[in-house]
Structure formats: C-alpha cells, structure tokens
C-alpha positions as CSV (number, residue, x, y, z in Angstrom):
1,X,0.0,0.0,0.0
2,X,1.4,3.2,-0.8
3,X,1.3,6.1,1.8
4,X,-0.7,9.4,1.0
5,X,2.2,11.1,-0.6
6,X,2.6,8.8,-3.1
7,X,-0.8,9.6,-4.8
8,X,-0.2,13.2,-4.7
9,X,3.2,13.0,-6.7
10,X,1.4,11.2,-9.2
11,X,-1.2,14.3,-9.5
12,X,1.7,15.8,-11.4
13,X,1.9,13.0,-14.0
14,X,-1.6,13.0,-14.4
15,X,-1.4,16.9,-15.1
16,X,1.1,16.2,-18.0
17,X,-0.5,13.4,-19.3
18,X,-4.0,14.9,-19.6
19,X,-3.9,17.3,-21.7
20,X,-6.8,18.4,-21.0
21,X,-6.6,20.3,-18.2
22,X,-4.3,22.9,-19.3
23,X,-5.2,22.6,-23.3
24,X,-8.6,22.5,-25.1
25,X,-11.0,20.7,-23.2
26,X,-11.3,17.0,-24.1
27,X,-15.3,17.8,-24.7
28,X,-14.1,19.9,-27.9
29,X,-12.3,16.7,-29.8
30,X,-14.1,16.3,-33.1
31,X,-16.5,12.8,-32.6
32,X,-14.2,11.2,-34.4
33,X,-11.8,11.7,-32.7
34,X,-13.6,11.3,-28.9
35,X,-12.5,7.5,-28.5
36,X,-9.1,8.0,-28.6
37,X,-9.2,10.8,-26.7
38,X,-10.8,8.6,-24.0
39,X,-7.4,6.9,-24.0
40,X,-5.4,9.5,-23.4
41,X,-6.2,8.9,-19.7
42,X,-3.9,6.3,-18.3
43,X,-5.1,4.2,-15.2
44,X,-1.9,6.1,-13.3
45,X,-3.4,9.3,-13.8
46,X,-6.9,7.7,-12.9
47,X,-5.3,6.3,-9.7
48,X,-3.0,9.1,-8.8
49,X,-6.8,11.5,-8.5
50,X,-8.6,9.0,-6.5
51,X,-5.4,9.1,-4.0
52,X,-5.5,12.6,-4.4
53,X,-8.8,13.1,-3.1
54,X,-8.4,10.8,-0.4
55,X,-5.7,12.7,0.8
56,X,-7.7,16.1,1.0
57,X,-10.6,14.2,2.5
58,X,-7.9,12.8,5.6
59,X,-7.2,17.0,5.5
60,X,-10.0,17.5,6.2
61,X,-10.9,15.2,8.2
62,X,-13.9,13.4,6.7
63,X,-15.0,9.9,7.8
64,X,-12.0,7.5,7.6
65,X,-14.4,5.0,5.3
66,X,-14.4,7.5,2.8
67,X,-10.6,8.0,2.3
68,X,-9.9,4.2,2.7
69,X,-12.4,3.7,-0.4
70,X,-11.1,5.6,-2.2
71,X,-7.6,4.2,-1.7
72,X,-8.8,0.8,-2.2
73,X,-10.1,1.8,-5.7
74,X,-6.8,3.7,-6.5
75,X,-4.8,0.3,-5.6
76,X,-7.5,-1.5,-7.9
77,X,-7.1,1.1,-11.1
78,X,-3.2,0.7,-10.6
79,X,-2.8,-3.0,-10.5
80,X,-5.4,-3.1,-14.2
81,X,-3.8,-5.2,-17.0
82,X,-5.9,-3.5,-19.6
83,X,-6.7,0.4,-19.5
84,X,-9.8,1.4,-18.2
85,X,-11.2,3.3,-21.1
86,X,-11.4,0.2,-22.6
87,X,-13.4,-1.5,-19.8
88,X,-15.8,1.8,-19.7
89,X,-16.2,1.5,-23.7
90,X,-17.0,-2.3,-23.6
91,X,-19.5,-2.6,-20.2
92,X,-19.7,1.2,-19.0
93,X,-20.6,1.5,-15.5
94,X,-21.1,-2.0,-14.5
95,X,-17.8,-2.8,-15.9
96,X,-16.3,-0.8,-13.5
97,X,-18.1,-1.6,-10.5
98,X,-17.7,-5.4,-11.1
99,X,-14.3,-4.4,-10.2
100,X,-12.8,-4.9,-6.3
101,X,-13.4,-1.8,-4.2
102,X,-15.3,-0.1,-7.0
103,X,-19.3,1.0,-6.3
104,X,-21.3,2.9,-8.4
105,X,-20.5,7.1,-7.1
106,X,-16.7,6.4,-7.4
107,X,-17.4,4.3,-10.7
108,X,-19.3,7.7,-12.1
109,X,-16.0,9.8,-10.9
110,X,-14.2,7.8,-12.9
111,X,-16.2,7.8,-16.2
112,X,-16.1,11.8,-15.7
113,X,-12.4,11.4,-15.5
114,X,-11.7,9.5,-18.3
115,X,-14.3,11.0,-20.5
116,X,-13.6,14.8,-19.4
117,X,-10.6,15.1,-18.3
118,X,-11.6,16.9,-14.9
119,X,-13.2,15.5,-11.7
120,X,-15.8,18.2,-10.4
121,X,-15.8,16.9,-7.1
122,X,-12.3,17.0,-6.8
123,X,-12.0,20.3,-8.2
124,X,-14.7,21.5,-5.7
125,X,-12.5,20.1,-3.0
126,X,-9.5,21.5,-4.0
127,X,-11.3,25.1,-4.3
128,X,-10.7,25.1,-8.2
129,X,-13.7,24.4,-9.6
130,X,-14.9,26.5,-12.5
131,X,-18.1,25.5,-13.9
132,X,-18.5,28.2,-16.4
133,X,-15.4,27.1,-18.4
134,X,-17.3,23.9,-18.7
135,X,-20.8,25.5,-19.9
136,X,-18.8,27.8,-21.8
137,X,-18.2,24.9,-24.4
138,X,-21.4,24.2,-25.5
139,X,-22.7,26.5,-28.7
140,X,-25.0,29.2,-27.8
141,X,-23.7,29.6,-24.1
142,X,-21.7,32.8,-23.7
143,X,-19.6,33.7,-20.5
144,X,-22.5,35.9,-19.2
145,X,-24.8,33.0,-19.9
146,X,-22.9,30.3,-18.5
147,X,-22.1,32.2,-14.9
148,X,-26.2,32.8,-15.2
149,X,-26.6,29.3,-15.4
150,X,-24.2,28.3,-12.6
151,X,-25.8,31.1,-10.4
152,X,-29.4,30.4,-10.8
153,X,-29.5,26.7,-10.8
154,X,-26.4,25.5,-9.0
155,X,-25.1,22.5,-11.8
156,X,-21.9,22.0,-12.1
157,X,-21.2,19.2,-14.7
158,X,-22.6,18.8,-18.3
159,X,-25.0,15.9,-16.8
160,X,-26.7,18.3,-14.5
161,X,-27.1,20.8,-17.0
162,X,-28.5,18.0,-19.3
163,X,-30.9,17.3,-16.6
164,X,-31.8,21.2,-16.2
165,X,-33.2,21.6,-20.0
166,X,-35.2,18.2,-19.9
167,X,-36.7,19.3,-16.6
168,X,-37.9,23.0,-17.2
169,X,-35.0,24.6,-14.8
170,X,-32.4,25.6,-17.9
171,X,-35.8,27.6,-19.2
172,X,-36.3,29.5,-16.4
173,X,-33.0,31.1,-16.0
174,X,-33.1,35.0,-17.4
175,X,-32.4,35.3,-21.7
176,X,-33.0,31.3,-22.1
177,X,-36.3,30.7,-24.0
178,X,-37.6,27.3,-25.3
179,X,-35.5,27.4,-28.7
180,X,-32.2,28.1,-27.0
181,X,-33.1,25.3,-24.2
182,X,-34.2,23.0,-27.2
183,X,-30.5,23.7,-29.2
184,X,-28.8,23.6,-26.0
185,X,-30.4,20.1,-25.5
186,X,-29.3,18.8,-29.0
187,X,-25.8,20.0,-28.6
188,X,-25.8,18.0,-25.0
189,X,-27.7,14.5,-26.3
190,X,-24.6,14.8,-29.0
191,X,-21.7,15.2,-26.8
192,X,-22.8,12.9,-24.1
193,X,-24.6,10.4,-26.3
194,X,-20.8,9.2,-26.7
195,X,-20.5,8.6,-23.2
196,X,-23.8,8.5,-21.7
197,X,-23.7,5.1,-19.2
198,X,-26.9,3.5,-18.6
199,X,-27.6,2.9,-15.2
200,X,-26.4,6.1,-13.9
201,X,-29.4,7.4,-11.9
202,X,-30.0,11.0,-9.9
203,X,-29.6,10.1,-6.3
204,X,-32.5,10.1,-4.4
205,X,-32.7,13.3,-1.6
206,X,-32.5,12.7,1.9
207,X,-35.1,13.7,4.2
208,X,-35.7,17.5,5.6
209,X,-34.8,16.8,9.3
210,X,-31.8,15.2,8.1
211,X,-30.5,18.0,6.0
212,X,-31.2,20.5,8.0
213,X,-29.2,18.2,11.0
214,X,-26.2,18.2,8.1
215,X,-27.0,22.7,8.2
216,X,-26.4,23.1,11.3
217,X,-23.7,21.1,12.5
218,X,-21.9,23.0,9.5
219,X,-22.8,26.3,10.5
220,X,-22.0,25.7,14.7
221,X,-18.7,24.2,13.8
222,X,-17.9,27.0,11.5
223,X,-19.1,29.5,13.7
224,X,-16.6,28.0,16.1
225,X,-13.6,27.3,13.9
226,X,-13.4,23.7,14.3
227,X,-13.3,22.8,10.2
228,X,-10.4,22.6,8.0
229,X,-11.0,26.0,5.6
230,X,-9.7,25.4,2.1
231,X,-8.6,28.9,-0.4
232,X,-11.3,28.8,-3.4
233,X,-9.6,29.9,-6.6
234,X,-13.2,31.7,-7.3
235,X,-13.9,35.1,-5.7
236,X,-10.4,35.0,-4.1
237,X,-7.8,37.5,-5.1
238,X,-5.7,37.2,-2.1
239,X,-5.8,33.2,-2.7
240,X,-7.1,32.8,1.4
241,X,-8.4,30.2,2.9
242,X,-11.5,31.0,4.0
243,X,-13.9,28.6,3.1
244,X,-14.7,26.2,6.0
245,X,-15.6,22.3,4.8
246,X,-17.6,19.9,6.3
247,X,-17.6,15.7,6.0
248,X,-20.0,14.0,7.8
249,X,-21.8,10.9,8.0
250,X,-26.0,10.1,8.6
251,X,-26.6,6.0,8.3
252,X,-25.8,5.3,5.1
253,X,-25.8,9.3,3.5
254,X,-22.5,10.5,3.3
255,X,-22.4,14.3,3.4
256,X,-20.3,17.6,2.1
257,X,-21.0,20.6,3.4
258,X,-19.7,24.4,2.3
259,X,-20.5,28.1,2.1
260,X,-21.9,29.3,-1.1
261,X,-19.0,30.6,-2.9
262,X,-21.3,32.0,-5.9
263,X,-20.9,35.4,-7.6
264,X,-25.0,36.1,-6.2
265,X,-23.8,35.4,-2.7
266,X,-20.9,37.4,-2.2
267,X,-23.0,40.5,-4.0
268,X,-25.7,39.6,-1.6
269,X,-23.4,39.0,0.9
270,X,-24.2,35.5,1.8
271,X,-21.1,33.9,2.2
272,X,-21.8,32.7,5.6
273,X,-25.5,32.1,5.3
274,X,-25.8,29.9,2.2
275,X,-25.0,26.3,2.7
276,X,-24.5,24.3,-0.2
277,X,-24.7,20.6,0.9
278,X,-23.4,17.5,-0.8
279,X,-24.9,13.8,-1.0
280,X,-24.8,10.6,-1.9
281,X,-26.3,7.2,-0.2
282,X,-23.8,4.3,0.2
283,X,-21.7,4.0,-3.3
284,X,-24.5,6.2,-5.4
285,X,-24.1,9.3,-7.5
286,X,-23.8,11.9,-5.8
287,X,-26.2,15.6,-5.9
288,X,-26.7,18.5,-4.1
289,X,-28.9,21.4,-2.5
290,X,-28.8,24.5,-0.9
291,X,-29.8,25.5,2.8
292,X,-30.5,29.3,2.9
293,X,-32.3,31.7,5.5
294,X,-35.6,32.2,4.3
295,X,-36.2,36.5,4.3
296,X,-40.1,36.3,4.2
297,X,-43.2,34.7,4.2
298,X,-44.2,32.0,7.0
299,X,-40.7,30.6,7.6
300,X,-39.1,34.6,7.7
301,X,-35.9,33.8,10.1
302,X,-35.6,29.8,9.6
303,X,-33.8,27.5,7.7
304,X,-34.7,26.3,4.1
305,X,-33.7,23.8,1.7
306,X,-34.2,25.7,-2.0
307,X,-36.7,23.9,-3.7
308,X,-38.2,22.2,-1.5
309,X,-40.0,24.5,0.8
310,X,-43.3,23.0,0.5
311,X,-41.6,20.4,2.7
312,X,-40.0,22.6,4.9
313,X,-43.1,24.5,5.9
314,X,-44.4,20.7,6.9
315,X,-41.4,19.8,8.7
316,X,-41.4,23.0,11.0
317,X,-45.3,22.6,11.7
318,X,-44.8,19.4,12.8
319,X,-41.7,20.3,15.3
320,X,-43.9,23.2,16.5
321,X,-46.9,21.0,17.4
322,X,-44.5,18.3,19.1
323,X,-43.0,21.5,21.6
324,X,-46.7,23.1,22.1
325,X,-48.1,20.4,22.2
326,X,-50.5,20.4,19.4
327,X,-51.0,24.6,20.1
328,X,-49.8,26.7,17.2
329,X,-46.6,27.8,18.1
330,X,-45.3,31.7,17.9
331,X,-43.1,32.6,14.4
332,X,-39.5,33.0,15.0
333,X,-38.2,36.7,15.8
C-alpha cells in the first residue's frame, strides 16, 4: 500500500498526461476523434486523482471510510492489465463496479475522468472548480450565460445541466427561451450520447430533518472554527483560505457541506448564510442542494432547503406541534 504522498506526486503525472486540463477541453475533440481521446487517460493518472482526493478528505478530516475507499479503488485502477477506457467502452458503469473496491459514485467519478478530463468533485474540493469554463463549451452559451446558469441553478457538470433543460429549470433562467433550451439540448444529447452510461441514476434526496441536522452542524462548527478552511480559486484574489468544509456521515448518506462561494452570494453578501450541501447514499451518484435563511413569508428567520420549501413549511409545523403540544406555536423573531 502506498502512503498518502505517493498519490499526490502522481497528480503531477496525471497533469502532464492529460492534456486536458491545461489545453482544449477533451469535450471539444471532433466525434471522431472522442474514442481516442478517452485513451489518453492512463489508469496512473486515474489512480493518482482518487489518492489525491483521499488525501484532502484525511485533511480535512472526513469519515475515515471514505478516504480508505477511495484508496482501495486507486490500488485497484493501478494494478489493471488493460486500460480502463477500454473496460468503460465495452460494459460502462457496471464494468467498473464489477471491479474490487469499485461501487457505483466512485465508478461515475471515474467515467467523468476518463471522458472529461476533470473531476468536479475533486475540483470543488481542492477550491478550483470553475463550472463556467465547462458551460462555456457548449454553442450558444456565452460567459454571461454560463455564470447565469451556474448562479441560478447551481449545476456543475454537463449531466446536471443535461438534466436542467429536460426538466424546465435551464428555461427559467433570465435570456433562455424554449429554442435556445431545445439547441442547447441537442448539442448535449450529442456530446454525451458518446459517453452517456446506462444505469447512472439522480440520487434520491435525503429527508428535511436530516439536511437540516447536516446545516447546522456546518454552520455551529464554522461558527466555532473547528473545520479545516480550504482557499477557493473563485472570488479570491488574495488566494485565502477562508472557506470552512464539512464531512459527515447520517446512516448510510455521506455528506459535504460548504459556504456558497457563488458570484450572487458574495454580492448579496451571503457567504456565511448559504449552505451548499453534498450527497450521496452508500456507493450512489452523488447531488446537491442549498440551505438558505428564508427573508419572508411563513418561515421569515428559519432554515430552508431551496426547492423544496413545500416540505419545509411541513417539517417546522410538525416540530412546532410536538413542543406546544398540538398549540400553534409563535413565528420565530
């Protein structure tokens, strides 16, 4: 077993073996071209993000399951006799997780990987994610438009945003109408149709009472400085490491936890307040949502999961009766 440097001096290789990350983006290869693109990615440069990652999670001290996962799968990648683009061309996503220490959320990190070049939950670790650059190249999606899209509906990878224009979201979002949404989609169903992997499913959202468990423990042990902060490349001129992180474990839901580091919440000056929150059950894809303070209405001065405040106003009513008693109970101040 290596130890947790070893991992990280690999991130170097991977950086010049994937040319991706510091040339065009491996989205842009003509179709033609996309399969041997895929190839590009050696299973060292696979192995050596895994071990990266679990090295920032042991930084920042997330659950010790997580990090020895994703050391296991590292090991696995490493010791391949065949590379794994091969094994994600022939059998996709249940190639992979036939494979020893493989389930299906670090499975989908590594078809990202291979078929991107970039790991967005690595990146968002790390504090260098950039969404828009992603969004960005996709026709008809400018850099106004892209940070738009980021700001209003919180996707982050080109199968979220895929999601967003089959579901309605992507049309709601300011200068999008139904003929940009409907090019936008064709554009995506050609690009990912290369590498869409069936079986891949959104991962089902945790209940209220456990979210909002997840929101506060965040916001008390940031409060109190007892989280490792990471320096977001976003929003950070002075490159400080500000941004407090959160791991934490419900059962079987394995959480992420972080201040919103959008351009809206650091004009609105929300930094603190807005709580993005990251999950996934067991070995599934993983998703997200936001926790905000709610500014009016009923639930003025409480916290709110985005989206979902139908279920909210239920949750609270309920917690009221149980501490009255069944009497209404008095609005927060």
């Amino acid at each position: 077993m290596e130890g947790e440097t070893g991992f990280a001096n690999r991130s170097h290789k991977f950086r010049e073996l994937d040319g991706g990350l510091t040339g065009p983006h491996p989205l842009l290869t003509p179709p033609e071209r996309q399969h041997d693109k895929m190839t590009d990615l050696a299973n060292e440069a696979v192995a050596a993000k895994l071990g990266e990652m679990a090295d920032i999670l042991a930084q920042q001290q997330a659950d010790g399951y997580r990090v020895s996962a994703y050391r296991r799968a590292a090991r696995t990648i490493v010791s391949l006799e065949k590379p794994i683009a091969a094994i994600i061309r022939k059998a996709g996503l249940q190639g992979l997780v036939e494979l020893p220490g493989i389930g299906r959320g670090i499975g989908a990190a590594i078809i990202e990987m291979v078929t991107t070049g970039h790991w967005a939950q690595l990146d968002r670790l790390a504090g260098t994610l950039e969404p828009e650059q992603l969004f960005r190249t996709i026709a008809g999606i400018g850099p106004e438009l892209a940070e738009r899209i980021h700001e209003e509906l919180h996707v982050e990878t080109l199968e979220a945003l895929e999601l967003a224009a089959h579901d309605g979201r992507l049309e709601q979002v300011p200068g999008i109408g139904a003929r940009r949404v409907a090019a936008i989609r064709a554009v995506l169903a050609q690009r990912l149709g290369r590498r869409r992997i069936h079986g891949l499913t959104r991962s089902p959202a945790p209940p209220i009472k456990l979210l909002l468990d997840v929101d506060r423990e965040y916001t008390e042990k940031a409060a109190t400085g007892q989280l490792r902060k990471i320096a977001p490349k976003r929003f950070n001129p002075r490159s400080e490491a500000w941004l407090p992180v959160l791991h934490t474990r419900r059962g079987d839901w394995q959480f992420t936890a972080l201040f919103s580091n959008t351009q809206k919440a650091h004009e609105l000056g929300k930094t603190d307040d807005w709580v993005v929150i990251y999950f996934q059950a067991g070995a599934g894809p993983e998703a997200q949502c936001t926790v905000v303070t709610e500014t009016h209405g009923a639930l003025k001065g409480r916290r709110v999961i985005r989206g979902r405040e139908g279920e909210c106003v239920a949750h609270y009513a309920a917690k009221d009766s149980r501490v009255t008693g069944g009497e209404p109970a008095a609005k927060p101040a």
